[in-house]
C-alpha positions in Angstrom: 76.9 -40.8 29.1 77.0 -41.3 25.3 74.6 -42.6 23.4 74.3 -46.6 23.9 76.4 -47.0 27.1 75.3 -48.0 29.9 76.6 -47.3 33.5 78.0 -49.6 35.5 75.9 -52.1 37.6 74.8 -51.5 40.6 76.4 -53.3 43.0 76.4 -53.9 47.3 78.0 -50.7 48.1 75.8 -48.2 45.8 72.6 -50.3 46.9 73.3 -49.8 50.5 74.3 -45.9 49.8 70.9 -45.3 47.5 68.7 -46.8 50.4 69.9 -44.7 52.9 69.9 -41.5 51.0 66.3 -42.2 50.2 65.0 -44.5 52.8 65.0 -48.0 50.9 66.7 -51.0 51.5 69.2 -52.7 49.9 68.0 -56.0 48.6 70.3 -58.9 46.8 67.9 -60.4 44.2 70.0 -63.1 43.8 72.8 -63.8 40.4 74.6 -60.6 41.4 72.1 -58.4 41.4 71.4 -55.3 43.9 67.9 -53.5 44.1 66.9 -50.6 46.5 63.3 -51.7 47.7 60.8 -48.7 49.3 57.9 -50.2 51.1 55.1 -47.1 50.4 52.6 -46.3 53.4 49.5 -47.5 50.7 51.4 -51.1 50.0 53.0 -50.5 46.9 56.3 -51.5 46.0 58.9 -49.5 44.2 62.2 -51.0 43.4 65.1 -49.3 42.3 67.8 -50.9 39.7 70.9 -49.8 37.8 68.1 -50.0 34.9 64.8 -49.3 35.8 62.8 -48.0 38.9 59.4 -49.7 38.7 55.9 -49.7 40.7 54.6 -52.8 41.4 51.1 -52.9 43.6 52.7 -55.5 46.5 55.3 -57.7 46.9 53.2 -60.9 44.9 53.0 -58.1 41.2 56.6 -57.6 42.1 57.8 -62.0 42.4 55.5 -62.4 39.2 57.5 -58.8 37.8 54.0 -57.4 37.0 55.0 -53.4 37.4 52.5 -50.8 37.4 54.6 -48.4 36.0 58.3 -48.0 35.3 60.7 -45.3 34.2 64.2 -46.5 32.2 66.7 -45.1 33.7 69.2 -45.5 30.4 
């Protein structure tokens, strides 16, 4: 990918394929938008977008988008 593109958004199909190569679940956040969800054994959240995978400590941090941590994915 060149500098300033972006990849294409992830959508129902890629979701669903990136939660069951890596245990997740596919999640429709509403407006279009596909997430891959991992529920961790200490209660955190990680989510997974075409974007940005973020940390968030529980699913509350997560509806008030209150990450612990997040890596850019582009």
């Amino acid at each position: 990918m060149k500098g300033g593109e972006r990849g294409l958004p992830m959508d129902q199909q890629t979701a669903g394929a990136v939660a069951e190569a890596l245990g997740g679940q596919a999640w429709h956040s509403g407006g279009g938008i596909w997430l891959v969800r991992f529920e961790r054994a200490d209660g955190k959240l990680v989510v997974v977008s075409d974007e940005v995978v973020c940390e968030y400590g529980n699913d509350g941090a997560f509806d008030q988008a209150q990450p612990t941590a997040a890596i850019r994915l582009h």
